[in-house]
C-alpha positions as CSV (number, residue, x, y, z in Angstrom):
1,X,2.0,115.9,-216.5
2,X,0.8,116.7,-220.1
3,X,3.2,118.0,-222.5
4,X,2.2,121.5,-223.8
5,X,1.9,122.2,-227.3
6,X,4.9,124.5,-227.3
7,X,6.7,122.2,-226.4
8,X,5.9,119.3,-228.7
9,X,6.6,121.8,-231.4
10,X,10.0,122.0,-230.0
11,X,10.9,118.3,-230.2
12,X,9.0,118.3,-234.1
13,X,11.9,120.9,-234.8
14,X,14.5,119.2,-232.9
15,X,14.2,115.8,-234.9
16,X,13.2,117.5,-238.3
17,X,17.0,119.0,-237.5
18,X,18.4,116.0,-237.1
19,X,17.2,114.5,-240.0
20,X,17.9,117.8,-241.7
21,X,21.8,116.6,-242.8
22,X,20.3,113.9,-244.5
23,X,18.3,115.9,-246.6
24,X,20.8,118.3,-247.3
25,X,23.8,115.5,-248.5
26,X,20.8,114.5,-251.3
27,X,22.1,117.3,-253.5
28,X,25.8,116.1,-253.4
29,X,25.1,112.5,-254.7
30,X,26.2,111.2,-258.0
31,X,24.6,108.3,-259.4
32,X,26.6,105.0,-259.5
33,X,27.1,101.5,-261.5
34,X,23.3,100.3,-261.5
35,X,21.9,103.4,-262.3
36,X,23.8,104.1,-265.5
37,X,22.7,100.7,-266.4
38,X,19.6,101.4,-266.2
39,X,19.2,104.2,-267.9
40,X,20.7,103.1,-271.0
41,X,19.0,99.8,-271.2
42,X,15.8,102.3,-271.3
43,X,17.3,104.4,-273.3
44,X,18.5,102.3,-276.2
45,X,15.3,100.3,-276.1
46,X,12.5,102.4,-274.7
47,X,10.7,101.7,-271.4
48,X,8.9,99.0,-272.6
49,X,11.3,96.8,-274.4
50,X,13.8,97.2,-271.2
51,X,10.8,95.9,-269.0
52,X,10.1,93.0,-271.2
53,X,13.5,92.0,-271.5
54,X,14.4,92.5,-267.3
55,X,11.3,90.9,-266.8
56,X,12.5,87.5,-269.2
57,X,15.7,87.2,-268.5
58,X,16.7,88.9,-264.9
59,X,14.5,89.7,-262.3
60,X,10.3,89.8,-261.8
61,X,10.5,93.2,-260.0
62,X,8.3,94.5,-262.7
63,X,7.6,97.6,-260.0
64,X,11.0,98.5,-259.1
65,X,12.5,98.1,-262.6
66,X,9.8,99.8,-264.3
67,X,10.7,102.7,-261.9
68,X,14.5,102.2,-262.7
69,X,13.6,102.7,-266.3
70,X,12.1,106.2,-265.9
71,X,14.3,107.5,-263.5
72,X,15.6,111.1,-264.3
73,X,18.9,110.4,-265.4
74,X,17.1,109.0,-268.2
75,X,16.1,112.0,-269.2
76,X,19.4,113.6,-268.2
77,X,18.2,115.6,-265.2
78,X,21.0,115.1,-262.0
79,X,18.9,117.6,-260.4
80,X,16.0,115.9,-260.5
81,X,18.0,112.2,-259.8
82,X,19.2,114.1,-256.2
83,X,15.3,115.2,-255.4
84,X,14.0,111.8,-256.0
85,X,16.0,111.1,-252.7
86,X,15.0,113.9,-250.3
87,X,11.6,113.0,-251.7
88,X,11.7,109.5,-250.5
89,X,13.0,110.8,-246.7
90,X,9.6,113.2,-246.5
91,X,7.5,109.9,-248.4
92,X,8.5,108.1,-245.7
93,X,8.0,110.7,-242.6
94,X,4.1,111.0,-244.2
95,X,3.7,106.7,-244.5
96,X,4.8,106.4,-241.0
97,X,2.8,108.7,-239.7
98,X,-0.3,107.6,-241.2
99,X,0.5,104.1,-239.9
100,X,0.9,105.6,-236.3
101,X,-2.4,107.5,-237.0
102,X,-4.0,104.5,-238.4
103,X,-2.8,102.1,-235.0
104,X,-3.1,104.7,-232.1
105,X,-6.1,106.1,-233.5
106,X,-7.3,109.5,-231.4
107,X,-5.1,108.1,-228.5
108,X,-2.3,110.3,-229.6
109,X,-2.4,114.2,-230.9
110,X,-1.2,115.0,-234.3
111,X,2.0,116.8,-233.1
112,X,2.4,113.5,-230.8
113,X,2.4,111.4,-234.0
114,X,4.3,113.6,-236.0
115,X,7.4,113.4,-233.0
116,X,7.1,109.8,-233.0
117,X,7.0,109.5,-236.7
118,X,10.2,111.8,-237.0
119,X,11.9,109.9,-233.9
120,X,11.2,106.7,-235.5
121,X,12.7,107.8,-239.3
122,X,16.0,109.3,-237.3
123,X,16.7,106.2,-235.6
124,X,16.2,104.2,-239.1
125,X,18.4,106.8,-241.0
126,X,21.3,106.7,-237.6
127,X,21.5,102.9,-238.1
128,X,20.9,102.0,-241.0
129,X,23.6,99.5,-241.9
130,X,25.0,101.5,-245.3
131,X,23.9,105.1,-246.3
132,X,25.6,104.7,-249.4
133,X,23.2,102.2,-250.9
134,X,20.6,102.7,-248.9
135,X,19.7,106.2,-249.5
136,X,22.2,108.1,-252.0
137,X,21.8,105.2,-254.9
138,X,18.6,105.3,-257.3
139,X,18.7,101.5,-257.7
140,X,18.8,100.7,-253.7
141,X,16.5,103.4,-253.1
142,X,13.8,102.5,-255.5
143,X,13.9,98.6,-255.3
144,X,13.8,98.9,-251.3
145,X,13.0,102.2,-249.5
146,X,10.4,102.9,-252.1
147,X,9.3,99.2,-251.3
148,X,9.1,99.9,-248.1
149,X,7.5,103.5,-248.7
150,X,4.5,101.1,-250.4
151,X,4.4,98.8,-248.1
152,X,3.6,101.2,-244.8
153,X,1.4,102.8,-246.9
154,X,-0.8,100.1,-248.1
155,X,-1.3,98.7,-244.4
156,X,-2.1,102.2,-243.4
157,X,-5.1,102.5,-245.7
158,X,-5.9,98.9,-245.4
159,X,-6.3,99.8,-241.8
160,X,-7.8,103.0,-241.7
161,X,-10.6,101.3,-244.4
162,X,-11.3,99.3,-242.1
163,X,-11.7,101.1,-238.8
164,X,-12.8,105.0,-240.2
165,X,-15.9,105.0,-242.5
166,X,-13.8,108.7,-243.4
167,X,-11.4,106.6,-244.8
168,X,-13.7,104.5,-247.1
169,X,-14.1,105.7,-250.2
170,X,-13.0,104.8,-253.6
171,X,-10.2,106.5,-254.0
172,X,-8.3,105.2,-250.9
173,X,-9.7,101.3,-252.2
174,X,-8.3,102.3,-255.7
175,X,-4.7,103.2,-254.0
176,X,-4.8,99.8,-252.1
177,X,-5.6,97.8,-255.3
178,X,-3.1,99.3,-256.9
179,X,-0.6,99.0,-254.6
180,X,-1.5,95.4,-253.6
181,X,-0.6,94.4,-257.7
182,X,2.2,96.6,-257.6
183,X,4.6,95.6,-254.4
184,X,4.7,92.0,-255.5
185,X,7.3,93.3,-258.0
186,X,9.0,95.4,-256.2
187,X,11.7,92.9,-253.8
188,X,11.3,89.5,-252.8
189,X,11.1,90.8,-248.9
190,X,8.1,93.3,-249.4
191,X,6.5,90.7,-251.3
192,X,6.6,88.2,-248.7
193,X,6.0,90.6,-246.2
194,X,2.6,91.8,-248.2
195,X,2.0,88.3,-248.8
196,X,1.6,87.2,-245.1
197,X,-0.1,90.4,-243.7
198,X,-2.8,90.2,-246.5
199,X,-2.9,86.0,-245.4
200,X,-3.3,87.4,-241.7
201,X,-6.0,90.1,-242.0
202,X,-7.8,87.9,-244.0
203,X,-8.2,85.1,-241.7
204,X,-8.5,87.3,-238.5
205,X,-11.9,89.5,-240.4
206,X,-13.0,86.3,-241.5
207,X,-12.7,84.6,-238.1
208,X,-14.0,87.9,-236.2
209,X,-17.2,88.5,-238.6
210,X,-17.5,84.4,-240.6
211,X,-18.1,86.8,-243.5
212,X,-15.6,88.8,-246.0
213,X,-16.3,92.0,-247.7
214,X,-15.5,92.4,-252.0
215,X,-12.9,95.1,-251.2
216,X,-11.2,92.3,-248.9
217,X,-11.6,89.1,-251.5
218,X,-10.3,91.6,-254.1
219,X,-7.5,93.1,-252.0
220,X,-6.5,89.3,-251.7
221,X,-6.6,88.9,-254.9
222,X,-4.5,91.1,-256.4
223,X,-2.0,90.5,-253.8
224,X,-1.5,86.8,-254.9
225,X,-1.8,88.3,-258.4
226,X,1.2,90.6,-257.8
227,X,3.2,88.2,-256.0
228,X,2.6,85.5,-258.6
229,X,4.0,87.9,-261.5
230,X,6.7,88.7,-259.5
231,X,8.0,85.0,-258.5
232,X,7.0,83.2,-262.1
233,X,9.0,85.8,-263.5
234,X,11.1,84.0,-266.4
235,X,13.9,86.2,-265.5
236,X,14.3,85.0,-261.8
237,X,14.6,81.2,-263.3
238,X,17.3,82.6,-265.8
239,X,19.2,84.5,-263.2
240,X,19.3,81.5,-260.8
241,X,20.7,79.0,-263.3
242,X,23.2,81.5,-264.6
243,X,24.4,83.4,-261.1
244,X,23.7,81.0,-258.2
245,X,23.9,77.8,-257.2
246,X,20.3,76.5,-256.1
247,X,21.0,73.1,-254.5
248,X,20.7,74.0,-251.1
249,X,19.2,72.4,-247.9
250,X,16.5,74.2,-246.3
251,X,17.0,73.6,-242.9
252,X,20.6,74.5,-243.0
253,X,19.4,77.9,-244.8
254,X,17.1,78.4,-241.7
255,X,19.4,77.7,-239.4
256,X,21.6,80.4,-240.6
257,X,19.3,82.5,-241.9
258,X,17.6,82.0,-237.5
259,X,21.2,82.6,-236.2
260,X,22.2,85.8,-238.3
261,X,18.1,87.4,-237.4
262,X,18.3,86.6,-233.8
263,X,22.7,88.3,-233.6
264,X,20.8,91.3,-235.7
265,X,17.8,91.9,-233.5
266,X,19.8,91.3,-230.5
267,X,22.0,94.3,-231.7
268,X,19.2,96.5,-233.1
269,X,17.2,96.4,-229.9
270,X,20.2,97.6,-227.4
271,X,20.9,100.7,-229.8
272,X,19.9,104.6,-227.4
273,X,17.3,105.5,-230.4
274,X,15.9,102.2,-229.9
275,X,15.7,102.4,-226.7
276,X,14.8,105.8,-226.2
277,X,11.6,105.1,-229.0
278,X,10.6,102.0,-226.5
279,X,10.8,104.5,-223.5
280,X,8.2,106.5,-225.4
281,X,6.2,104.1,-226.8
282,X,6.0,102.6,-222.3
283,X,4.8,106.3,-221.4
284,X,2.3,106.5,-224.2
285,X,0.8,103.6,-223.5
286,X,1.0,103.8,-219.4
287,X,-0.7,107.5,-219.6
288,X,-3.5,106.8,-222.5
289,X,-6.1,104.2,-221.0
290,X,-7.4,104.1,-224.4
291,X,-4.3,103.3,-225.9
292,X,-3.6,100.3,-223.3
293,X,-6.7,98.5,-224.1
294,X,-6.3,98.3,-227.9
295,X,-2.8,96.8,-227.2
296,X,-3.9,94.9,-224.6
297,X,-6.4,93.1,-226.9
298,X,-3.5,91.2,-229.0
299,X,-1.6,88.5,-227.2
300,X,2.0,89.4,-225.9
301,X,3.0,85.5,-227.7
302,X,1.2,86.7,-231.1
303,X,3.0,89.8,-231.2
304,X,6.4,88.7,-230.6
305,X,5.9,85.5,-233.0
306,X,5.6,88.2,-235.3
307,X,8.5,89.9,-235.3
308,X,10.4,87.0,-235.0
309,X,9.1,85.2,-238.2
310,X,9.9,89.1,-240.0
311,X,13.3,89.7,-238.9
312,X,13.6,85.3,-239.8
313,X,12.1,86.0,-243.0
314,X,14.1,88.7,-243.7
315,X,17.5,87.0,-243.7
316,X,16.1,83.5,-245.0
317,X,14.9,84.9,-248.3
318,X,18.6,86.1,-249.2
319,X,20.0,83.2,-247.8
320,X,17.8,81.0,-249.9
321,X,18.1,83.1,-253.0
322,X,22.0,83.4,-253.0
323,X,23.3,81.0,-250.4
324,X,24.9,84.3,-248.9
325,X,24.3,86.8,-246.2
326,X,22.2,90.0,-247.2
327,X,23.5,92.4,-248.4
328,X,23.6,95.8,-246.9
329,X,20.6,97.4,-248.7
330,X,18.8,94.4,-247.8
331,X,19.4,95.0,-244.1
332,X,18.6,98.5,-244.4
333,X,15.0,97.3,-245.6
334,X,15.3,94.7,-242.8
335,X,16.3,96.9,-239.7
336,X,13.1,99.2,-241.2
337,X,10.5,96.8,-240.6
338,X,11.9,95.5,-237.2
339,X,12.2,99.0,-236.3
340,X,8.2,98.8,-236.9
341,X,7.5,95.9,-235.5
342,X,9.4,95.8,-232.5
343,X,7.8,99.5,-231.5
344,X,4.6,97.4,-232.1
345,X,5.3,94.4,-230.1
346,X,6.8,97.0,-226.8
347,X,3.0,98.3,-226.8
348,X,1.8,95.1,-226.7
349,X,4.0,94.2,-223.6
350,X,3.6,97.2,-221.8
351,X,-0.2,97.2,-222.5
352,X,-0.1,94.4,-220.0
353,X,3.2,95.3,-218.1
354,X,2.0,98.8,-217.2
355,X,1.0,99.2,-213.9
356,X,3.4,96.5,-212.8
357,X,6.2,98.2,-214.0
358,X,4.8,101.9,-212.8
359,X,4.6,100.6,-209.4
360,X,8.1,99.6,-209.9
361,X,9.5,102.9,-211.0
362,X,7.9,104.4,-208.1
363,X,10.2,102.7,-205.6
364,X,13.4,103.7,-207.8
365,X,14.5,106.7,-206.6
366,X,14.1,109.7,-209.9
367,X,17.5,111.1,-209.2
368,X,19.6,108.2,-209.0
369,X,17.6,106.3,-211.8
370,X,17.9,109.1,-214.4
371,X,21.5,109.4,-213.6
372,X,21.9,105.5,-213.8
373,X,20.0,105.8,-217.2
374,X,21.8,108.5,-219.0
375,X,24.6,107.2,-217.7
376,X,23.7,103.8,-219.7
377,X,22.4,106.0,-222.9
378,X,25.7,107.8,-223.0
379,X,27.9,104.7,-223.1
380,X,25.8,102.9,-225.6
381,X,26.1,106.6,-227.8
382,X,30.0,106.9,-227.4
383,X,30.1,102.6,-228.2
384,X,28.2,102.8,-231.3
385,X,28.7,104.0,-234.8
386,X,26.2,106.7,-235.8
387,X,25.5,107.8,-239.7
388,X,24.1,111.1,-238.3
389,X,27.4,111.7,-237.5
390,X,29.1,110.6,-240.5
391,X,26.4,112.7,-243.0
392,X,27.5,116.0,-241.2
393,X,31.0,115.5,-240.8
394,X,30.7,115.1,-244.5
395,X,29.0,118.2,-245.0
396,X,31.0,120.3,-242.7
397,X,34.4,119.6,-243.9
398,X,33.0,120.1,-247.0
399,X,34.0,116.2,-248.6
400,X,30.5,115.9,-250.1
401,X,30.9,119.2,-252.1
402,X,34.3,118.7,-253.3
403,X,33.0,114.7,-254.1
404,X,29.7,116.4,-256.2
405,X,32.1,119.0,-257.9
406,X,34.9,115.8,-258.6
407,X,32.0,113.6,-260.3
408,X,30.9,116.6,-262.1
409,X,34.4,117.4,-263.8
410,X,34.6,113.6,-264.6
411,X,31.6,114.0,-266.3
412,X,32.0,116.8,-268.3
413,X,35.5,115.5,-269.0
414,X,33.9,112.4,-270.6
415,X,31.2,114.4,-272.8
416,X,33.8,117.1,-274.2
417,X,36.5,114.1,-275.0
418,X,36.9,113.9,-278.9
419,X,37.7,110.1,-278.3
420,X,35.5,108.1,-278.6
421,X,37.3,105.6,-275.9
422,X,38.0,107.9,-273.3
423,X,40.2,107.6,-269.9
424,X,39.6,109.5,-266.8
425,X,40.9,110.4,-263.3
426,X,39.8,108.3,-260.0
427,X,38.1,110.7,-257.6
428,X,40.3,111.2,-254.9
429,X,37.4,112.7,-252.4
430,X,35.2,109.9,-251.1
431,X,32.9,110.5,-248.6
432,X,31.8,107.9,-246.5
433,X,28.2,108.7,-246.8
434,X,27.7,108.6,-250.3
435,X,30.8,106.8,-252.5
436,X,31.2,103.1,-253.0
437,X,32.4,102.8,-256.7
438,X,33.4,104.8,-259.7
439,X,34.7,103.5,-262.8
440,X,37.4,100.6,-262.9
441,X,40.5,100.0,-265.2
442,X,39.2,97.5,-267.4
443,X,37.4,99.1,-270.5
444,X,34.9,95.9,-271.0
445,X,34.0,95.5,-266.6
446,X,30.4,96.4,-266.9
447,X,30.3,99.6,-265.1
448,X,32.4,101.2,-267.2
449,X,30.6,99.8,-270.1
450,X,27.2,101.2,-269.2
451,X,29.0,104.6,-268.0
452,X,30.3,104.5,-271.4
453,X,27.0,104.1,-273.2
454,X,25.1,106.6,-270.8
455,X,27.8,109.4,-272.0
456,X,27.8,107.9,-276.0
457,X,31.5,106.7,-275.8
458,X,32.5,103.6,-277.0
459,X,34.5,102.8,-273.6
460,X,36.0,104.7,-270.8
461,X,38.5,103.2,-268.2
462,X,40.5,105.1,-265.2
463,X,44.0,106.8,-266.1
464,X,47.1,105.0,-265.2
């Protein structure tokens, strides 16, 4: 029975609620170590100095830094460093619903993509593995959800192009020839990831129609020639010799980096939201004839190869860059892309699985196979941590306020000091969703140094 449109409007306003909280704790954020860094390295050199010199001697993300270096807190606006972040959430509601536009087509209606796009965000935001880093820190946010942001967005033209001649014009081409330069510096993970799907849709236009368009060769091309820029960068050689230690053996690095994927996926999959989005994603494709047959046109082996070589490439690349397990904004931008993919790979399956499985559910009695299924739901819930919970227990009891107003009397603490080497009191609010470091006892640690700089003092260190 179809939904009505009342209805849908319902659930829109239901998930934009939930996601609502995380919106809201934007404006109690306070920038932290990287992002002072940054902004003084841009500051004391200009934008284009502190580019040159990341780019030679730290890191090709020539995308992500450039963006670090003309962030607002250069230009001392905290107001606008908190609405860079609730811009990224509604960024990222409008890329993934153009990429569900772009692969359902006019199977689905625009309030149905606009549910699923929501749904699909809420469960990202719910599990993502750290908030803190993730989404309330300029430096994570830029150099992966940003990256992320790009990447959905680039496929979604690159798709659209392709199928809608609506879609073809020059202005769209121009955003995907920009973008495919630019996401080769923004992380290593996004430009592998841009790397391989350009590689794949390449090879699977040439092998449908033995003939390639210009857009497509030039598409290609600046892909490789982002991705080159960002992996010859002379910085990434001078960070490996002085940071990490680079003799390490490949297949042990794959073996971990296989292990530590498949333990992740294996988790990510059996989360409600998860679940719950695969539910959808079974009665979409069961009730839309149209959408069944362009799933059922990709093979159930391609599909989940796939998303196993993502979630394997996702882990290998940290492994192999720093012999260590990511780090938690890395497995935020992981978990995003599985999140994708896996919602991907279920239409595949249940493209084929359908009536099977329909004429499965129909010998299940309703009543005893709801129960048996919220029952499940509700123990998984109640088993599982949940940062939608965290965000508005930190908003209710009022810790990110009294965190925002803490920073801010730290801050204007520092600027009216008449010394120039300053001290200052730790915060003693720290909520869970947006702290993770402040300002440490040593004068000369880094972070104090840059928080120093940033506020024109010569150091600062914590009060004994």
């Amino acid at each position: 029975m179809p939904i009505s449109d009342a209805k849908k409007t319902v659930t829109v306003l239901f998930f934009t609620l939930l996601i609502l909280p995380f919106v809201i704790n934007c404006f109690f954020a306070y920038p932290q170590t990287d992002d002072f860094a940054y902004s003084v390295a841009a500051r004391t050199l200009g934008v284009f100095k502190a580019q040159y010199a990341c780019y030679m001697n730290w890191s090709g993300r020539f995308t992500s830094t450039a963006l670090l270096s003309t962030n607002p807190l250069v230009y001392d606006s905290l107001a606008g460093y908190r609405l860079v972040f609730a811009f990224i959430i509604a960024a990222q509601v409008g890329s993934l619903y153009l990429l569900t536009h772009a692969v359902t087509r006019r199977a689905l209606a625009w309030r149905e993509k606009l549910i699923f796009s929501l749904a699909l965000l809420f469960a990202y935001l719910d599990q993502m593995d750290d908030l803190r880093s993730g989404l309330y820190w300029m430096a994570g946010v830029v150099t992966y959800q940003v990256a992320a942001t790009m990447l959905i967005l680039w496929l979604s033209l690159v798709l659209l192009i392709d199928q809608d001649a609506k879609y073809d014009n020059p202005w769209n081409k121009g955003a995907v020839l920009v973008l495919s330069l630019f996401l080769g510096g923004t992380n290593e993970i996004v430009l592998s990831l841009t790397f391989l799907i350009s590689v794949v849709l390449i090879a699977g236009q040439y092998a449908l129609k033995k003939r390639l368009t210009g857009f497509q060769v030039a598409t290609f091309v600046a892909v490789a020639t982002g991705s080159c820029l960002g992996v010859f960068a002379p910085g990434n050689f001078a960070r490996m010799k002085s940071d990490y230690d680079t003799h390490r053996d490949i297949w042990t690095i794959a073996w971990n980096a296989g292990k530590a994927s498949l333990a992740s996926m294996e988790v990510w999959m059996t989360s409600p939201m998860t679940l719950i989005l695969a539910t959808a994603v079974f009665c979409a494709v069961a009730s839309r004839p149209q959408l069944r047959a362009t799933f059922a046109r990709i093979k159930v082996v391609y599909a989940t190869g796939t998303l196993l070589l993502v979630g394997l490439l996702g882990f290998f690349i940290p492994y192999w860059g720093t012999g260590m397990y990511p780090q938690n904004r890395v497995l935020n931008l992981v978990y995003f892309f599985f999140l994708i993919g896996w919602m991907m790979t279920a239409a595949v399956i249940f493209a084929r699985l359908a009536d099977p499985a329909l004429a499965l559910l129909k010998n299940i009695p309703s009543k005893g196979g709801s129960t048996v299924a919220a029952a499940f739901l509700t123990l998984l819930f109640c088993l599982q941590t949940s940062n939608f919970v965290t965000v508005t227990k930190d908003l209710v009891s009022g810790d990110s306020l009294r965190y925002s107003r803490e920073m801010l009397q730290r801050q204007s603490h520092v600027i009216q000091c008449a010394d120039s080497q300053c001290t200052a009191q730790d915060v003693t609010t720290r909520p869970a969703s947006l702290y993770f470091y402040f300002i440490g006892s040593d004068p000369q640690g880094w972070v104090n140094r840059a928080y120093a700089a940033y506020f024109g003092k010569k150091s600062i260190s914590l009060a004994k």
